[in-house]
mmJSON file of the N, C-alpha and C atoms, coordinates in Angstrom:
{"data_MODEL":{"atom_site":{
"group_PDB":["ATOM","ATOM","ATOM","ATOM","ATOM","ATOM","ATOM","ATOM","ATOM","ATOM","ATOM","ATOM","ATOM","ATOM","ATOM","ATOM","ATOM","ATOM","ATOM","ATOM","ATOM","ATOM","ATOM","ATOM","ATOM","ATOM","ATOM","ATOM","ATOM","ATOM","ATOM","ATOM","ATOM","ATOM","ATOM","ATOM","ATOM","ATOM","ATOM","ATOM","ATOM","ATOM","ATOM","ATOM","ATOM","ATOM","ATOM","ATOM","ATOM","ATOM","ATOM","ATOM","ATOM","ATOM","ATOM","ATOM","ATOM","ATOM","ATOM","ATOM","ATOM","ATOM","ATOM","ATOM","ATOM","ATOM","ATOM","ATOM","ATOM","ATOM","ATOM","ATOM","ATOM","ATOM","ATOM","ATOM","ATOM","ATOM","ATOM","ATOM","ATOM","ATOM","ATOM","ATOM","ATOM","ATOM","ATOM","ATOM","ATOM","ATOM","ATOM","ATOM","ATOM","ATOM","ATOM","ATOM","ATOM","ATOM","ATOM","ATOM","ATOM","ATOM","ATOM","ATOM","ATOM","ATOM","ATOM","ATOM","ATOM","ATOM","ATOM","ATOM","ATOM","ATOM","ATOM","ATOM","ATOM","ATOM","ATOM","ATOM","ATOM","ATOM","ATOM","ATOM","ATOM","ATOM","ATOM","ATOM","ATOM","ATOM","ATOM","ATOM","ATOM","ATOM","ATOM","ATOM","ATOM","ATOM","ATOM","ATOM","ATOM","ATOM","ATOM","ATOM","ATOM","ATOM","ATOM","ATOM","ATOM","ATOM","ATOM","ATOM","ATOM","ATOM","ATOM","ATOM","ATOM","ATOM","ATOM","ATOM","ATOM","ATOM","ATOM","ATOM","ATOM","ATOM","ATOM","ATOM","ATOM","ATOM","ATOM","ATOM","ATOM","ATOM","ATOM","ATOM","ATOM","ATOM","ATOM","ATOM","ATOM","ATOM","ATOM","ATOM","ATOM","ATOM","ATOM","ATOM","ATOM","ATOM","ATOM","ATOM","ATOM","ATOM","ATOM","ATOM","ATOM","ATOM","ATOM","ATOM","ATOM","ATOM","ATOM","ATOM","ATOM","ATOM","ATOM","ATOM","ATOM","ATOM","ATOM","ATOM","ATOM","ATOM","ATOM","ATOM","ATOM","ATOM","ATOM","ATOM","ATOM","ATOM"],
"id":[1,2,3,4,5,6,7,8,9,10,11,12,13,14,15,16,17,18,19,20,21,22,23,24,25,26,27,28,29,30,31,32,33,34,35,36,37,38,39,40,41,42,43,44,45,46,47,48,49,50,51,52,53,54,55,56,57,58,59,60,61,62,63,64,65,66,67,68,69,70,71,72,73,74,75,76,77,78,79,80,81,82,83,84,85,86,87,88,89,90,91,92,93,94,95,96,97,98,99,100,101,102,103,104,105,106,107,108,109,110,111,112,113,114,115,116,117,118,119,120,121,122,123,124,125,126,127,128,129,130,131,132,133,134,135,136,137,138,139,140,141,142,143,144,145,146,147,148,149,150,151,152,153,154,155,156,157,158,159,160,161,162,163,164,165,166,167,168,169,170,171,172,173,174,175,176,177,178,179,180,181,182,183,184,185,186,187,188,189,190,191,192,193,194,195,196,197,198,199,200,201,202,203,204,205,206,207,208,209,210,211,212,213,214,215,216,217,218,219,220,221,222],
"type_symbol":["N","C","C","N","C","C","N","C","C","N","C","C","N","C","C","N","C","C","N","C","C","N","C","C","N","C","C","N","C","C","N","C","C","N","C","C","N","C","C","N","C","C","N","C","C","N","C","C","N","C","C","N","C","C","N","C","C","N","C","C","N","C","C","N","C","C","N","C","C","N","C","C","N","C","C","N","C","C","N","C","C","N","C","C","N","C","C","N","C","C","N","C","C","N","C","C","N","C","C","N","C","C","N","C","C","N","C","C","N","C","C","N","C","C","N","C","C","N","C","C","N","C","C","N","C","C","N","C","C","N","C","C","N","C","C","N","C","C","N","C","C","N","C","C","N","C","C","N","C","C","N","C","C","N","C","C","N","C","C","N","C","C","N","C","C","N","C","C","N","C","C","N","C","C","N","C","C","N","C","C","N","C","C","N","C","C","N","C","C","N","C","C","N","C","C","N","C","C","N","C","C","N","C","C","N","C","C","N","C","C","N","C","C","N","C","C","N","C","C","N","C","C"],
"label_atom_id":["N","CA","C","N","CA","C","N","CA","C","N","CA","C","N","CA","C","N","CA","C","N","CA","C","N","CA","C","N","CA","C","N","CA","C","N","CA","C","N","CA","C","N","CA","C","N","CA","C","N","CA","C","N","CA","C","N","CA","C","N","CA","C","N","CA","C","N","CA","C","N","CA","C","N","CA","C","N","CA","C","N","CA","C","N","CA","C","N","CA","C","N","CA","C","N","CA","C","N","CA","C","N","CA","C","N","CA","C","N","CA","C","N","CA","C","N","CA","C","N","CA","C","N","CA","C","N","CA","C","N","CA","C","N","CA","C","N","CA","C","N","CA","C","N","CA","C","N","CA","C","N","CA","C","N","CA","C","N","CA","C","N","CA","C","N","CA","C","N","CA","C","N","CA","C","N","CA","C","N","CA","C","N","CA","C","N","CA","C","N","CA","C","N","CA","C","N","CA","C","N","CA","C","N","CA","C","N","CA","C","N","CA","C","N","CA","C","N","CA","C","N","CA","C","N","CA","C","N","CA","C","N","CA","C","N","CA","C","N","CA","C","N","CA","C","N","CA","C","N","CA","C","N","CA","C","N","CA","C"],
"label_alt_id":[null,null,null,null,null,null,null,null,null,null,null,null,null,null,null,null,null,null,null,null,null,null,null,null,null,null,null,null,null,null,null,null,null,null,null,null,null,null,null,null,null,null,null,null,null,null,null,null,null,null,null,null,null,null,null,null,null,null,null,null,null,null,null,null,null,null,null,null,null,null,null,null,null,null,null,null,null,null,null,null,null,null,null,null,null,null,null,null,null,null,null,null,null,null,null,null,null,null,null,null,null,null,null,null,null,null,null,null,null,null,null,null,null,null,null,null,null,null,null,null,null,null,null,null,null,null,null,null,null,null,null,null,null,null,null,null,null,null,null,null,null,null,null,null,null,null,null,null,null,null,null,null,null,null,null,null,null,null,null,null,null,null,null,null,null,null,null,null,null,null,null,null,null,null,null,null,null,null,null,null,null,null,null,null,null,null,null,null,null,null,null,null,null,null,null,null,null,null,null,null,null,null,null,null,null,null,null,null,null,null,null,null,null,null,null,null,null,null,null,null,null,null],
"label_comp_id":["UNK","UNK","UNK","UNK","UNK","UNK","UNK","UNK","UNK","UNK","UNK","UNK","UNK","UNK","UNK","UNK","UNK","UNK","UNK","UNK","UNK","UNK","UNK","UNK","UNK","UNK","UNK","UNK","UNK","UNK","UNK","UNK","UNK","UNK","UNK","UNK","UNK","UNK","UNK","UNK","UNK","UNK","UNK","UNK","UNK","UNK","UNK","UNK","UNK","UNK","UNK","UNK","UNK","UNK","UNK","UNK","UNK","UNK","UNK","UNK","UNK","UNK","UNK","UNK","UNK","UNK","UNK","UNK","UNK","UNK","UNK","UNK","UNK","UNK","UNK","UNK","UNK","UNK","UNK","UNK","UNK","UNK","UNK","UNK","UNK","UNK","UNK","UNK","UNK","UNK","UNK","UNK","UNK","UNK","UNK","UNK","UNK","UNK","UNK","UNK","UNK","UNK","UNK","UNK","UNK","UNK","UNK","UNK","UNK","UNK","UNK","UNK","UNK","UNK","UNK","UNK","UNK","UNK","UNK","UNK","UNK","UNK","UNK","UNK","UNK","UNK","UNK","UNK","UNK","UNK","UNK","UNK","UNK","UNK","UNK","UNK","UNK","UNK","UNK","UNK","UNK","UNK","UNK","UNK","UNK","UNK","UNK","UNK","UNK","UNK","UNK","UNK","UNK","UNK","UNK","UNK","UNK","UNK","UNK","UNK","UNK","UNK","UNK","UNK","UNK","UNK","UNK","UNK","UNK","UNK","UNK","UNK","UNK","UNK","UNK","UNK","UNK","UNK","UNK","UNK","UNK","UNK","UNK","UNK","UNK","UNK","UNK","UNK","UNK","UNK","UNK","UNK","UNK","UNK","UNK","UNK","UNK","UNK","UNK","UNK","UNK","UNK","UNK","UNK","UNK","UNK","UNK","UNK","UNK","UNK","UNK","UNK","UNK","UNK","UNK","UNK","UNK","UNK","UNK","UNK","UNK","UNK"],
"label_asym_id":["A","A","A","A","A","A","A","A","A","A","A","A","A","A","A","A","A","A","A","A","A","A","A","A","A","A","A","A","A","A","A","A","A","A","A","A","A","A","A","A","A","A","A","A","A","A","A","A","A","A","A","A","A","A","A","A","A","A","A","A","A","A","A","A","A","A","A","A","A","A","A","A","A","A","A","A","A","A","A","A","A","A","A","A","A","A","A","A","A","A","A","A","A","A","A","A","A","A","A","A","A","A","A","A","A","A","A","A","A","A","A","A","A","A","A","A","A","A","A","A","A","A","A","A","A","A","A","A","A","A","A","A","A","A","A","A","A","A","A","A","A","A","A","A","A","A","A","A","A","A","A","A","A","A","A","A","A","A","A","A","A","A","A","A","A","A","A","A","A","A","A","A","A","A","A","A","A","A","A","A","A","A","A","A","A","A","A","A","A","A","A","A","A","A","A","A","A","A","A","A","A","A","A","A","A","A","A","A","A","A","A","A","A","A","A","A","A","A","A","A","A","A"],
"label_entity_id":["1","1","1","1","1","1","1","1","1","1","1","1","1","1","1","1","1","1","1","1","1","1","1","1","1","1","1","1","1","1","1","1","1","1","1","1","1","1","1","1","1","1","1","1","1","1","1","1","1","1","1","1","1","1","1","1","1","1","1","1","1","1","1","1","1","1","1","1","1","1","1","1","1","1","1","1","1","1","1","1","1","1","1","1","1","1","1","1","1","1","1","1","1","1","1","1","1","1","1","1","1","1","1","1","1","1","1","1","1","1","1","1","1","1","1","1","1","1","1","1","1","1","1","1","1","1","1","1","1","1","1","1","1","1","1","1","1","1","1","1","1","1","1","1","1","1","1","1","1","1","1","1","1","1","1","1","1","1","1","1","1","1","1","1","1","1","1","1","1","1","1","1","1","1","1","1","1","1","1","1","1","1","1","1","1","1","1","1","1","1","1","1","1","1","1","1","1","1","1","1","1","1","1","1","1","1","1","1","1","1","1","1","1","1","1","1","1","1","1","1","1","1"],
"label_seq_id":[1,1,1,2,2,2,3,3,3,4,4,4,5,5,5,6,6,6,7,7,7,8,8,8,9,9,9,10,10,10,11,11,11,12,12,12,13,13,13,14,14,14,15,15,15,16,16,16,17,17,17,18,18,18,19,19,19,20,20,20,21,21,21,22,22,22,23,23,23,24,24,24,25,25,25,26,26,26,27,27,27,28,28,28,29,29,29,30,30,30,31,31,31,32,32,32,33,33,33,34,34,34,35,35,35,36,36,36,37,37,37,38,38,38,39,39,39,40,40,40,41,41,41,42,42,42,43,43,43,44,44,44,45,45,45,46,46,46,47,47,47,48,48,48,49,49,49,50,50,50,51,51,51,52,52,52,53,53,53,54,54,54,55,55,55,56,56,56,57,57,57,58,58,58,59,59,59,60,60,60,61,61,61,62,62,62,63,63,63,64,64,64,65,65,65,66,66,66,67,67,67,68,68,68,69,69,69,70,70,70,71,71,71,72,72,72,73,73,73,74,74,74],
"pdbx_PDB_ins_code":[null,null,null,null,null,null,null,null,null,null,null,null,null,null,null,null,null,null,null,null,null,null,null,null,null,null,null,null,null,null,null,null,null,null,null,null,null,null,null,null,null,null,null,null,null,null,null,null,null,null,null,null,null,null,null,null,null,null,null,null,null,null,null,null,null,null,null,null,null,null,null,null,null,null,null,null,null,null,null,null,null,null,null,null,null,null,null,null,null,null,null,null,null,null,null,null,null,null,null,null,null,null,null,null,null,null,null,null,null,null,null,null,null,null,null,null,null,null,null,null,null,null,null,null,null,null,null,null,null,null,null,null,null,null,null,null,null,null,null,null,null,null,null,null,null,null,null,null,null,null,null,null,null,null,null,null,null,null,null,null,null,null,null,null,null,null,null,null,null,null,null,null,null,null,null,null,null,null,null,null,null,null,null,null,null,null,null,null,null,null,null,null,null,null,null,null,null,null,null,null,null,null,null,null,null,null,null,null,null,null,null,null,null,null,null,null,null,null,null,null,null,null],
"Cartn_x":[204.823,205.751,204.954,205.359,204.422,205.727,204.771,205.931,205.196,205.731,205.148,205.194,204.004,203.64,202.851,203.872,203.514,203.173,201.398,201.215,200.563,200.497,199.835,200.545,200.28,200.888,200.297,200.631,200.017,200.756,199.882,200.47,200.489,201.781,202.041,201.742,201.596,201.757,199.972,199.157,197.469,197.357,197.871,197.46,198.292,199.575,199.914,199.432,198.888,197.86,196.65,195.863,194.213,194.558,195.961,196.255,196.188,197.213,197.323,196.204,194.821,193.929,192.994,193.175,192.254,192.625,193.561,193.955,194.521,194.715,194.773,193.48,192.309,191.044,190.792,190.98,190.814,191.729,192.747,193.424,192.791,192.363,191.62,190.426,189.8,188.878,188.398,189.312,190.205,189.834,189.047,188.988,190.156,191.693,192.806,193.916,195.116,195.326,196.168,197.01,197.332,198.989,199.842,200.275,200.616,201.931,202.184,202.966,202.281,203.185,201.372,201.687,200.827,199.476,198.422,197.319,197.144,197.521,197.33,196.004,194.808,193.733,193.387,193.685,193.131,194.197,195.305,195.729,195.416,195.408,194.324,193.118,192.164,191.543,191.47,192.604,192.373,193.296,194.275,194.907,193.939,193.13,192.185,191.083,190.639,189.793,190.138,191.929,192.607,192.996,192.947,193.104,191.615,190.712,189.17,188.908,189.751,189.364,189.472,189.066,188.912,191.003,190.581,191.849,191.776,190.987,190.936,191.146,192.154,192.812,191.452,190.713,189.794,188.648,188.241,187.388,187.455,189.125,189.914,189.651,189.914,190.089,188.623,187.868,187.087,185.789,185.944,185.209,185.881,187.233,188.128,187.942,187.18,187.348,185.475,184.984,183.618,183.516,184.073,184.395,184.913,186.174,187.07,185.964,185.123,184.303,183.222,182.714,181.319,182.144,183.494,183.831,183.831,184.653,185.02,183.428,182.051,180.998,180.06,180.833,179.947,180.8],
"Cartn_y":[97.387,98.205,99.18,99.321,100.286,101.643,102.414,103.7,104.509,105.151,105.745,107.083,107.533,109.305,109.368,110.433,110.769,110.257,109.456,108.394,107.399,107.343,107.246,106.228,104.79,104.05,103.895,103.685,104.108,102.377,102.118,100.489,101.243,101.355,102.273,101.25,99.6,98.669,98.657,98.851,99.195,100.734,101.264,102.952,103.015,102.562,102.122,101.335,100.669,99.639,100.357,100.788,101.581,102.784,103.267,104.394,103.996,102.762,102.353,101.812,101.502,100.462,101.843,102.695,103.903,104.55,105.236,105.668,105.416,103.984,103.008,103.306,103.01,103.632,104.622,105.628,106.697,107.259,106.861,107.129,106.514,105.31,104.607,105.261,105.482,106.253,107.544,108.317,109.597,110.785,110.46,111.536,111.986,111.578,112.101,112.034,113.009,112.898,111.436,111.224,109.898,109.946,111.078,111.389,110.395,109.804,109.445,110.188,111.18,111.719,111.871,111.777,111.438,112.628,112.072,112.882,113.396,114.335,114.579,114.912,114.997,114.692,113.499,112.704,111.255,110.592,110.449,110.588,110.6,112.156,112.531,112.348,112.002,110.816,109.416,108.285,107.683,107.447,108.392,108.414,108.637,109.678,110.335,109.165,108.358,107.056,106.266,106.091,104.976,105.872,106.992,107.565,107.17,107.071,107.149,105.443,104.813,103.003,102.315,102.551,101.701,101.391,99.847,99.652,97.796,97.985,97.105,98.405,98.034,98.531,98.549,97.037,97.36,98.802,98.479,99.382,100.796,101.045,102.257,103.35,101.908,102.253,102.532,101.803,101.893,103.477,103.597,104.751,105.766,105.607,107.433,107.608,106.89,106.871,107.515,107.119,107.341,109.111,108.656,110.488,111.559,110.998,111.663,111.884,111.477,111.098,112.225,112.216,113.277,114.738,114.645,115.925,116.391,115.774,116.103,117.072,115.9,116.352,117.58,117.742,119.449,120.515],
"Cartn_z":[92.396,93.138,93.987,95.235,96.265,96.292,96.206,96.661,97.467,98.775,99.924,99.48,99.831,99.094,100.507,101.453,102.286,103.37,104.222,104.857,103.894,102.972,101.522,100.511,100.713,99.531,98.43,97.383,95.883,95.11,94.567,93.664,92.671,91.947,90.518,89.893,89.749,89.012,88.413,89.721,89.184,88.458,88.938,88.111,86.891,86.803,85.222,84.12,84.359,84.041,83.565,84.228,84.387,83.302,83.442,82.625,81.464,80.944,79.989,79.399,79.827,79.572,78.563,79.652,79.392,78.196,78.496,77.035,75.74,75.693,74.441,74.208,74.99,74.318,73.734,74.226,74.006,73.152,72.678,71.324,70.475,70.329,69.598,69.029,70.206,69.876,69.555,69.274,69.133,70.153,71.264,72.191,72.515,72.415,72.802,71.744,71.47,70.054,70.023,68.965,68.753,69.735,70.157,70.978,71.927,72.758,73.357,74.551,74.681,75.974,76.89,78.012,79.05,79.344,79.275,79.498,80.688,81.293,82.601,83.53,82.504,83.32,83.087,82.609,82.784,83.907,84.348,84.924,86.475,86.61,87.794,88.1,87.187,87.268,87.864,87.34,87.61,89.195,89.686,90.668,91.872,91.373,92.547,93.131,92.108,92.16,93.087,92.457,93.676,94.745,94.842,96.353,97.085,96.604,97.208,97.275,97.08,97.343,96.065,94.896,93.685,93.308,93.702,93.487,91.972,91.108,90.39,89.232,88.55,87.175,86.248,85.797,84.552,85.509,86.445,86.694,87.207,87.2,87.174,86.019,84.765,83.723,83.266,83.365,82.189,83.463,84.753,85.206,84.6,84.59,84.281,82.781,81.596,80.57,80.321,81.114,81.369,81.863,82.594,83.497,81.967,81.594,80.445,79.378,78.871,78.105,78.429,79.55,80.224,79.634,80.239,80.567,79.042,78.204,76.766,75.994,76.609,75.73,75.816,77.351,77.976,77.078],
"occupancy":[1.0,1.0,1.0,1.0,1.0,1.0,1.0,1.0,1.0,1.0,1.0,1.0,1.0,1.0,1.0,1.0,1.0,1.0,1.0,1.0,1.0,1.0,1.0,1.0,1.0,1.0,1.0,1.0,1.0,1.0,1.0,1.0,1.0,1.0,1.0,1.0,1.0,1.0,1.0,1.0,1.0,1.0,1.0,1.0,1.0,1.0,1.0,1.0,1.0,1.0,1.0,1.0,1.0,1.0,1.0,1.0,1.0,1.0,1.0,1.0,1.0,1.0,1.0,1.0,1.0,1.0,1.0,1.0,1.0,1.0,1.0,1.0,1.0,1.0,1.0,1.0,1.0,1.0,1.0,1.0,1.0,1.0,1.0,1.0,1.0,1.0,1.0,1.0,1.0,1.0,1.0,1.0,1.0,1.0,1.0,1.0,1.0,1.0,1.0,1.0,1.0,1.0,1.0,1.0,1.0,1.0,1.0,1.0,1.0,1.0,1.0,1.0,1.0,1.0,1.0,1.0,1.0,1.0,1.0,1.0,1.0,1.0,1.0,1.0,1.0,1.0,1.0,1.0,1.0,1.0,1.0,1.0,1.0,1.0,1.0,1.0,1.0,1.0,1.0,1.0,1.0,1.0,1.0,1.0,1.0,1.0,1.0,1.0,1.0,1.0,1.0,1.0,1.0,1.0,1.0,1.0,1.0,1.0,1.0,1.0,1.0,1.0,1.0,1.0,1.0,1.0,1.0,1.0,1.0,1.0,1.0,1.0,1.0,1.0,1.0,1.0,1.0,1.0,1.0,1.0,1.0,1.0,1.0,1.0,1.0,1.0,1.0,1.0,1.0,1.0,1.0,1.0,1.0,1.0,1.0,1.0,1.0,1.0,1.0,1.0,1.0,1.0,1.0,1.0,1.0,1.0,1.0,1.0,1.0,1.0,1.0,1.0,1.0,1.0,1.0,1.0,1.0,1.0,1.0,1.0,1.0,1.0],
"B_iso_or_equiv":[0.0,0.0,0.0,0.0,0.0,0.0,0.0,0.0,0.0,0.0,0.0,0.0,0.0,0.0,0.0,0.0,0.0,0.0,0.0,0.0,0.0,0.0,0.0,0.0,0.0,0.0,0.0,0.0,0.0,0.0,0.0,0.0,0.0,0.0,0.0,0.0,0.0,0.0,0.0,0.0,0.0,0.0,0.0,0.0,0.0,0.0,0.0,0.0,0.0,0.0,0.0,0.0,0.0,0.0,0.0,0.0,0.0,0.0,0.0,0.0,0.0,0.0,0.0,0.0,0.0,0.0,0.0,0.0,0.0,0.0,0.0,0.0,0.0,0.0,0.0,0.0,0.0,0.0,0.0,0.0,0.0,0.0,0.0,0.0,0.0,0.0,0.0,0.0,0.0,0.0,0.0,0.0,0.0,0.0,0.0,0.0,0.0,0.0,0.0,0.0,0.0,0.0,0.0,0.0,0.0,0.0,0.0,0.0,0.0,0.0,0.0,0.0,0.0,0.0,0.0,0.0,0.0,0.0,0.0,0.0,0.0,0.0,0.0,0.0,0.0,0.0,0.0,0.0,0.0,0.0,0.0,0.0,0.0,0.0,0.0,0.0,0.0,0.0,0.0,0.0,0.0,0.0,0.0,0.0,0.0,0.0,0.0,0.0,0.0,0.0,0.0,0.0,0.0,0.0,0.0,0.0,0.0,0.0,0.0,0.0,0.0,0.0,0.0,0.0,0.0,0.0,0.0,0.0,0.0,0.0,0.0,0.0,0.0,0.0,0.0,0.0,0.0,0.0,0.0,0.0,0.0,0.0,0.0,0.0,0.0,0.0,0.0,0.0,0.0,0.0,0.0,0.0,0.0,0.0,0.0,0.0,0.0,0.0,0.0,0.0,0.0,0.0,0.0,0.0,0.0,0.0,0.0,0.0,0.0,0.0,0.0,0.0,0.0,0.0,0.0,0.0,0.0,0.0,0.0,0.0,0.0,0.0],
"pdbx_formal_charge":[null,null,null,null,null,null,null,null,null,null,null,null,null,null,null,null,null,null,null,null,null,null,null,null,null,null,null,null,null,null,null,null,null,null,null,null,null,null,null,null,null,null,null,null,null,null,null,null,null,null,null,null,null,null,null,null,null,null,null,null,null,null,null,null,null,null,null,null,null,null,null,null,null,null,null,null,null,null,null,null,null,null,null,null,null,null,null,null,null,null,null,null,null,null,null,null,null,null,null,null,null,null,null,null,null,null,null,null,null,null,null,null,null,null,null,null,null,null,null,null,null,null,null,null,null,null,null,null,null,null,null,null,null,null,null,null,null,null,null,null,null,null,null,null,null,null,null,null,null,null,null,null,null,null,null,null,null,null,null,null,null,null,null,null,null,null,null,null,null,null,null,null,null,null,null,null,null,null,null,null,null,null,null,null,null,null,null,null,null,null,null,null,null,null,null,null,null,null,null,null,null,null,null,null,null,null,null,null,null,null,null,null,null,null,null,null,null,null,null,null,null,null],
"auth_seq_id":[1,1,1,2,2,2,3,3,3,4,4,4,5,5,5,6,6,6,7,7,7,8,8,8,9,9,9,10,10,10,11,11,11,12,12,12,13,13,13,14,14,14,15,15,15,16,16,16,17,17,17,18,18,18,19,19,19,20,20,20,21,21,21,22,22,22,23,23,23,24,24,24,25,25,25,26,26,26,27,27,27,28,28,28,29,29,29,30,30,30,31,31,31,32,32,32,33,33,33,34,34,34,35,35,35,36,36,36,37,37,37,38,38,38,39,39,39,40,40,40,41,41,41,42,42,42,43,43,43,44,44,44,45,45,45,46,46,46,47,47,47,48,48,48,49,49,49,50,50,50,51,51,51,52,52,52,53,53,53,54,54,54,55,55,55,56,56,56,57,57,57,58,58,58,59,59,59,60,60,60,61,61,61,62,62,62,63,63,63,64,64,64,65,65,65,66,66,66,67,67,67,68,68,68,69,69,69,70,70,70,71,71,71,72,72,72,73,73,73,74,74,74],
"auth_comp_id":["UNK","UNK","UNK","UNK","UNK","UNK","UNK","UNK","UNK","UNK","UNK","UNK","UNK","UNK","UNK","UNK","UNK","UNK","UNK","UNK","UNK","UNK","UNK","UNK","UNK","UNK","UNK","UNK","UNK","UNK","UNK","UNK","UNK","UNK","UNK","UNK","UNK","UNK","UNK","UNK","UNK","UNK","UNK","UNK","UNK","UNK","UNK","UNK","UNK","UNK","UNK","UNK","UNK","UNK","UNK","UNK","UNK","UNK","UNK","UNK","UNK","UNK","UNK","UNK","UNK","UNK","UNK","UNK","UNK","UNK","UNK","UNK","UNK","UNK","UNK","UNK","UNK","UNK","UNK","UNK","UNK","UNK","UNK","UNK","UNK","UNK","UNK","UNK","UNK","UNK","UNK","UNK","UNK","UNK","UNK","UNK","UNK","UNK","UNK","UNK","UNK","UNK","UNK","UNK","UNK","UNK","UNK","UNK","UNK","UNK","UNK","UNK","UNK","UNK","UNK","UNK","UNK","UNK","UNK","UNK","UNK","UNK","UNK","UNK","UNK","UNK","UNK","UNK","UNK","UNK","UNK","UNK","UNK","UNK","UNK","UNK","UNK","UNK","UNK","UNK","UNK","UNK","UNK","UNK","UNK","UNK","UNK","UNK","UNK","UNK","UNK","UNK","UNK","UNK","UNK","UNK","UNK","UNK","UNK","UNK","UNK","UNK","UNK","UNK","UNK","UNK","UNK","UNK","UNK","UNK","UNK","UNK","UNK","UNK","UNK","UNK","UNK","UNK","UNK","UNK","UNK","UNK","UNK","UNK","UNK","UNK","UNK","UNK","UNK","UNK","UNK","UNK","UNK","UNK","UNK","UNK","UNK","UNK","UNK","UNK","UNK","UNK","UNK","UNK","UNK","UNK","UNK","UNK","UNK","UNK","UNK","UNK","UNK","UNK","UNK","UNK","UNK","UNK","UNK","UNK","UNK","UNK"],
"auth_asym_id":["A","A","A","A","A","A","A","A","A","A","A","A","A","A","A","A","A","A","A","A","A","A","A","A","A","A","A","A","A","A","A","A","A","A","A","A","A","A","A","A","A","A","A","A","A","A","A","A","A","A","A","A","A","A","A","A","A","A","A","A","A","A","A","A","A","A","A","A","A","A","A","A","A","A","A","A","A","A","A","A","A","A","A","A","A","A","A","A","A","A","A","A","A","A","A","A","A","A","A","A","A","A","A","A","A","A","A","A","A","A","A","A","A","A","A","A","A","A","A","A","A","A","A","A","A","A","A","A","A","A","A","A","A","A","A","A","A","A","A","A","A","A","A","A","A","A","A","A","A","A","A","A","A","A","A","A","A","A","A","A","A","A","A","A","A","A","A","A","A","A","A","A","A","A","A","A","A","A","A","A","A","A","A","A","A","A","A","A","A","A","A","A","A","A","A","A","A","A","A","A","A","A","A","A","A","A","A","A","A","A","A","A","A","A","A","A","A","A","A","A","A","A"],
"auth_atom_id":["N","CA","C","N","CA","C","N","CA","C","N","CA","C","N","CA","C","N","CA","C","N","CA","C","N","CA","C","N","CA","C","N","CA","C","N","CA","C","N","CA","C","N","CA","C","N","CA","C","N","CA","C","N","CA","C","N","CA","C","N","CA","C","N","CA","C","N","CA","C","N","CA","C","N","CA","C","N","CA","C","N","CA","C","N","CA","C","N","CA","C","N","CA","C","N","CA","C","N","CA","C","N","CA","C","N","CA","C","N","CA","C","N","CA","C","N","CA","C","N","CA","C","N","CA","C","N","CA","C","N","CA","C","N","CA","C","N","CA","C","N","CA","C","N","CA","C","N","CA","C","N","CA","C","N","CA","C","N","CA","C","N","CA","C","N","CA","C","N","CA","C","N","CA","C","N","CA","C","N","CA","C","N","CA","C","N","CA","C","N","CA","C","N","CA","C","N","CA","C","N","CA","C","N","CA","C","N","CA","C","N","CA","C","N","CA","C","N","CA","C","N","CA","C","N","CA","C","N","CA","C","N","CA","C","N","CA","C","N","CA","C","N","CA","C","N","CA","C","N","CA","C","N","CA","C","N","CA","C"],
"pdbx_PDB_model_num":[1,1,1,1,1,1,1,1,1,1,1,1,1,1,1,1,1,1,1,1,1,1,1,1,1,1,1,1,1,1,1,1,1,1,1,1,1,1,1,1,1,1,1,1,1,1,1,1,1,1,1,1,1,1,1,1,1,1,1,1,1,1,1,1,1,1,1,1,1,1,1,1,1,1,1,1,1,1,1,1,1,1,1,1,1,1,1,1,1,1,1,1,1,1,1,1,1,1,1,1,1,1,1,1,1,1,1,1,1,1,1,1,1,1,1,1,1,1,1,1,1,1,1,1,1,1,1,1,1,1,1,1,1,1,1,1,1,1,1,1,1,1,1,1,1,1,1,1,1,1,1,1,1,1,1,1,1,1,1,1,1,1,1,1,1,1,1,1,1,1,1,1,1,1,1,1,1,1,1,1,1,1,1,1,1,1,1,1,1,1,1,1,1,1,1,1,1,1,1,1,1,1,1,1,1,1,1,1,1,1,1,1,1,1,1,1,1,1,1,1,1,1]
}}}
């Protein structure tokens, strides 16, 4: 599904996806609590990625989990 944000189309069907890929991990792996209501910096993460070109879901997912990950250990 494309939805127009502004001059700006966004595939919610890849960033739902990348979201979901990511933080199934990361619950898993308990960097985030077991919680199902939405992480909003991972999120912005992986939105900001696909604003900048990366438009493949696994590699959405698995950079913003990388990123989520740096940030958590500082």
């Amino acid at each position: 599904m494309l939805v127009e944000r502004g001059l700006q189309v966004m595939n919610l069907e890849v960033v739902g996806d990348a979201y979901a890929i990511a933080s199934n991990y990361l619950r898993k792996s308990g960097a985030v609590s077991g919680s199902l209501a939405t992480n909003d910096r991972l999120l912005e993460l992986i939105v900001g990625m696909f604003h900048r070109g990366e438009h493949n879901k696994i590699r959405l997912a698995n950079r913003a989990i990388a990123k989520f990950e740096a940030a958590e250990s500082c």
